[in-house]
C-alpha positions as a Python dict, from the first residue, in 0.01 Angstrom:
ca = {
    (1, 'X'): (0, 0, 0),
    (2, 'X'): (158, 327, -121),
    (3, 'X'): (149, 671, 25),
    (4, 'X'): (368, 955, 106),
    (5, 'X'): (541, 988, 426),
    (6, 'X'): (460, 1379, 403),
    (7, 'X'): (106, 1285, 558),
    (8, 'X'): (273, 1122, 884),
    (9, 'X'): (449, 1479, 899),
    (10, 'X'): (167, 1730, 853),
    (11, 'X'): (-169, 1594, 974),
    (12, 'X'): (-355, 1279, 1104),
    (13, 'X'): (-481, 1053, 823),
    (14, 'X'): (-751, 845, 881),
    (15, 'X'): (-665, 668, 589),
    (16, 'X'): (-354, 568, 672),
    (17, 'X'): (-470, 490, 1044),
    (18, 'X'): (-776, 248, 892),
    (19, 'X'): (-487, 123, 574),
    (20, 'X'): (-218, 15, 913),
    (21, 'X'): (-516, -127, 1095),
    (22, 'X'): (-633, -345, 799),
    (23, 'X'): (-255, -467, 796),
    (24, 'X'): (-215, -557, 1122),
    (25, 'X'): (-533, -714, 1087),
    (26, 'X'): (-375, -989, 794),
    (27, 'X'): (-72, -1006, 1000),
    (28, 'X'): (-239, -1134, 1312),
    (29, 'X'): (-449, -1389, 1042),
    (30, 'X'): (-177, -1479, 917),
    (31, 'X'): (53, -1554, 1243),
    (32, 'X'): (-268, -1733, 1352),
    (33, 'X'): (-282, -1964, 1048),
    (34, 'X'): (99, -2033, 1066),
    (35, 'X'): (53, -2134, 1399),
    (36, 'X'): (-279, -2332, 1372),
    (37, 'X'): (-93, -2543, 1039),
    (38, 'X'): (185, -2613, 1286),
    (39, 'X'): (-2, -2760, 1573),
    (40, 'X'): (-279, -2959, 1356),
    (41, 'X'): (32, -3093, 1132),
    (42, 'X'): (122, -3304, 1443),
    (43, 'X'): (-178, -3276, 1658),
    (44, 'X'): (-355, -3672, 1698),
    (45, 'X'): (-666, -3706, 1508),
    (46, 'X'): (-1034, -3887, 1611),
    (47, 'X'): (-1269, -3869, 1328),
    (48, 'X'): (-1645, -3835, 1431),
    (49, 'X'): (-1893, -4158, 1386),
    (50, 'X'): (-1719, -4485, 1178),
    (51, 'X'): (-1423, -4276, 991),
    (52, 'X'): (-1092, -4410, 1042),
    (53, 'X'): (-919, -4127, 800),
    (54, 'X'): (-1054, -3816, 640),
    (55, 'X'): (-1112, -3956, 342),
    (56, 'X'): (-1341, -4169, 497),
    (57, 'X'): (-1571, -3938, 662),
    (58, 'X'): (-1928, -3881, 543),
    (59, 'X'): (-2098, -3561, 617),
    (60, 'X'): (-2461, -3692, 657),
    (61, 'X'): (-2341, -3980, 936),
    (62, 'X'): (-2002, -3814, 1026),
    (63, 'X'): (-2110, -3499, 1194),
    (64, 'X'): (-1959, -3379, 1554),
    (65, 'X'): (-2146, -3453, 1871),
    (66, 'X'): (-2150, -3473, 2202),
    (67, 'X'): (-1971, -3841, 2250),
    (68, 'X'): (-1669, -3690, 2068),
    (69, 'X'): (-1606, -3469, 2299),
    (70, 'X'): (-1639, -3715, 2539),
    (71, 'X'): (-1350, -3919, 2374),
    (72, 'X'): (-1088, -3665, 2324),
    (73, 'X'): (-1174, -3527, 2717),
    (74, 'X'): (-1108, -3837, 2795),
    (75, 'X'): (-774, -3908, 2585),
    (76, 'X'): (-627, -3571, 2716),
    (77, 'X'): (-680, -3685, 3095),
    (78, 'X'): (-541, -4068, 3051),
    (79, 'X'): (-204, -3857, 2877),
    (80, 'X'): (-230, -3634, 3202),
    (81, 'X'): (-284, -3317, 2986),
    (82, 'X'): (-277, -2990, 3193),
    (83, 'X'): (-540, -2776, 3190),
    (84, 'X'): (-530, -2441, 2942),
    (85, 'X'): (-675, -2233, 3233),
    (86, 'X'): (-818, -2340, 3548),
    (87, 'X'): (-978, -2686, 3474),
    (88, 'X'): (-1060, -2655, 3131),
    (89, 'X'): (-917, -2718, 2841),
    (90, 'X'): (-927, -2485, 2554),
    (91, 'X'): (-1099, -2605, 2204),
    (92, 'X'): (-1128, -2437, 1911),
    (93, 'X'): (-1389, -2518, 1651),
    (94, 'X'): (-1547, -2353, 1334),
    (95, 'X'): (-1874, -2212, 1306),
    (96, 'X'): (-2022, -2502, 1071),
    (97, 'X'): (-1888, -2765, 1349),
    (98, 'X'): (-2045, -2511, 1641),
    (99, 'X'): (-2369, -2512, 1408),
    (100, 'X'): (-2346, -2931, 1394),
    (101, 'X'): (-2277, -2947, 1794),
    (102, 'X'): (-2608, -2741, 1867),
    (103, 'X'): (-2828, -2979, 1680),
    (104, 'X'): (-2707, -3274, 1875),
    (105, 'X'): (-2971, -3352, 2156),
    (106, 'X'): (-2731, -3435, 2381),
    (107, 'X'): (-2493, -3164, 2386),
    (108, 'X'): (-2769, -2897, 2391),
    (109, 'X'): (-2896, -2921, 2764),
    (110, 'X'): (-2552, -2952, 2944),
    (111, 'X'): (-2455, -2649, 2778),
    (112, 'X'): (-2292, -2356, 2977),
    (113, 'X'): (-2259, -2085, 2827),
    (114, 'X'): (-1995, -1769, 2927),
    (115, 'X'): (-2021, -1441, 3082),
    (116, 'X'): (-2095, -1137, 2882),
    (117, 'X'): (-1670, -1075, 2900),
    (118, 'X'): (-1552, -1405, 2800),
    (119, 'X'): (-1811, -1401, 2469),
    (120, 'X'): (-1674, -1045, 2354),
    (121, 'X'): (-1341, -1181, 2378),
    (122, 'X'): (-1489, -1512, 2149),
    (123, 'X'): (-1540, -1759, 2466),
    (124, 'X'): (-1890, -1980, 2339),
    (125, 'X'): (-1876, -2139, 2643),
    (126, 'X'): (-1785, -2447, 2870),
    (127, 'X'): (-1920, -2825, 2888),
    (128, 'X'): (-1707, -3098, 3005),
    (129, 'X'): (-1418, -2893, 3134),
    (130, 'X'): (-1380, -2782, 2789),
    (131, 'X'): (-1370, -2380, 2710),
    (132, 'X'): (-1502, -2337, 2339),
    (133, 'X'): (-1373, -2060, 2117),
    (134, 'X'): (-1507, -1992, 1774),
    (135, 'X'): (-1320, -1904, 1453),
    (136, 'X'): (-1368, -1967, 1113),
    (137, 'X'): (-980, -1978, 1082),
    (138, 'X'): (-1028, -2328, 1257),
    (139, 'X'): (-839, -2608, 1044),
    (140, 'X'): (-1053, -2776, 723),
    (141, 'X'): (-957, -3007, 458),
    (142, 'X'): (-1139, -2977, 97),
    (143, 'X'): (-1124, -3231, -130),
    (144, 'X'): (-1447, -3442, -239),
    (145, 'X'): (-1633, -3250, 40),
    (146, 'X'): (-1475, -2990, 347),
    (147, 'X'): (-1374, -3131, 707),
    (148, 'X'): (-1359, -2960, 984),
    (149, 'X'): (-1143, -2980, 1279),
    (150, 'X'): (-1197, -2928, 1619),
    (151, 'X'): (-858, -2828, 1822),
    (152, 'X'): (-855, -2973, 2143),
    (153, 'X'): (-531, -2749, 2345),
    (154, 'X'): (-375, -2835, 2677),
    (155, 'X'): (-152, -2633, 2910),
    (156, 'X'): (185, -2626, 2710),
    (157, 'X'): (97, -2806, 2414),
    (158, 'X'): (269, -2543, 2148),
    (159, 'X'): (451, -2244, 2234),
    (160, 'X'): (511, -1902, 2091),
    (161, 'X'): (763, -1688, 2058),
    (162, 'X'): (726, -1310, 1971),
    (163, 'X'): (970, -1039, 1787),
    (164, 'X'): (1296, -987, 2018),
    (165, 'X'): (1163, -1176, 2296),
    (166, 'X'): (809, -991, 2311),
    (167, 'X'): (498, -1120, 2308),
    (168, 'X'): (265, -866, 2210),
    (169, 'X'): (-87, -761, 2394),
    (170, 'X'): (-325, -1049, 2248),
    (171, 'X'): (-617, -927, 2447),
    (172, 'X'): (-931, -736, 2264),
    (173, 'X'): (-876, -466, 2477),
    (174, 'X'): (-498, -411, 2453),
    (175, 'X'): (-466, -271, 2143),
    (176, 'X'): (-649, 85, 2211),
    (177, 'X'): (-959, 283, 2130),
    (178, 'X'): (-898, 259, 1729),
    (179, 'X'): (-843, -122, 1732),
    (180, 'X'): (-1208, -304, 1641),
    (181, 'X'): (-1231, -662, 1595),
    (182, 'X'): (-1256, -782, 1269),
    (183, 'X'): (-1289, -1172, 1258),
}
């Protein structure tokens, strides 16, 4: 994106203040899709209903519910998986799997869902000491028909590193009154 530096000099631009948001914008997606390729590249996979493999799984009988869950809750407590914060686990999951979940019968009524804070910030909600963020950068596979994955994170299952040792401010609120979410 071109402009002249004479505008930083003389005035405020909204332009240019909107044109650097924008960019930070794509560099956050694009730090988050680096990082979500890493982790699903060696993360262990369960396939909803019979599906051994991706290729196997059918999107009529195949869809997410509630006894999945179940299973990888229980896989990350028999590998004595920490915790992401207090006594959940974190999971991340895309809006078509979130829209599959609350059509399952089961899942429905044990549903908690989050304080006004924790949704802002893109909590769902808990069930099964599981903490439920939404994104629709979440992980899918296209080939005959799209997949969806559903992250399941423990305490210290990836790490990040930021620029010279600095993590920056993640948080909705840390980046000032001209930052606006935009995903």
């Amino acid at each position: 994106i071109r402009y002249t530096d004479e505008l930083d000099f003389t005035a405020f631009d909204a332009v240019v203040s909107e044109t650097m948001a924008i960019l930070g914008e794509q560099a956050g997606l694009s730090a988050d899709t680096l990082v979500r390729d890493a982790i699903t590249a060696g993360a262990t996979k369960n396939y909803s209903g019979a599906a051994t493999q991706r290729s196997e799984v059918d999107e009529t009988n195949d869809e997410i519910a509630f006894s999945d869950i179940l299973i990888n809750v229980a896989a990350l407590d028999t590998a004595n998986a920490r915790p992401v914060e207090g006594d959940d686990y974190g999971v991340i999951i895309h809006p078509y799997s979130w829209a599959s979940l609350m059509k399952d019968s089961t899942f429905v009524p044990r549903w908690q869902n989050s304080d006004p804070a924790a949704i802002r910030a893109g909590e769902l909600g808990r069930l099964l000491r599981c903490s439920f963020w939404r994104t629709s950068n979440a992980r899918s596979y296209s080939s005959t028909q799209t997949v969806y994955s559903m992250l399941f994170v423990g305490q210290e299952s990836y790490g990040l590193a930021g620029i010279a040792n600095v993590v920056a401010n993640l948080g909705l609120d840390g980046g000032g009154p001209e930052i606006r979410n935009r995903t």
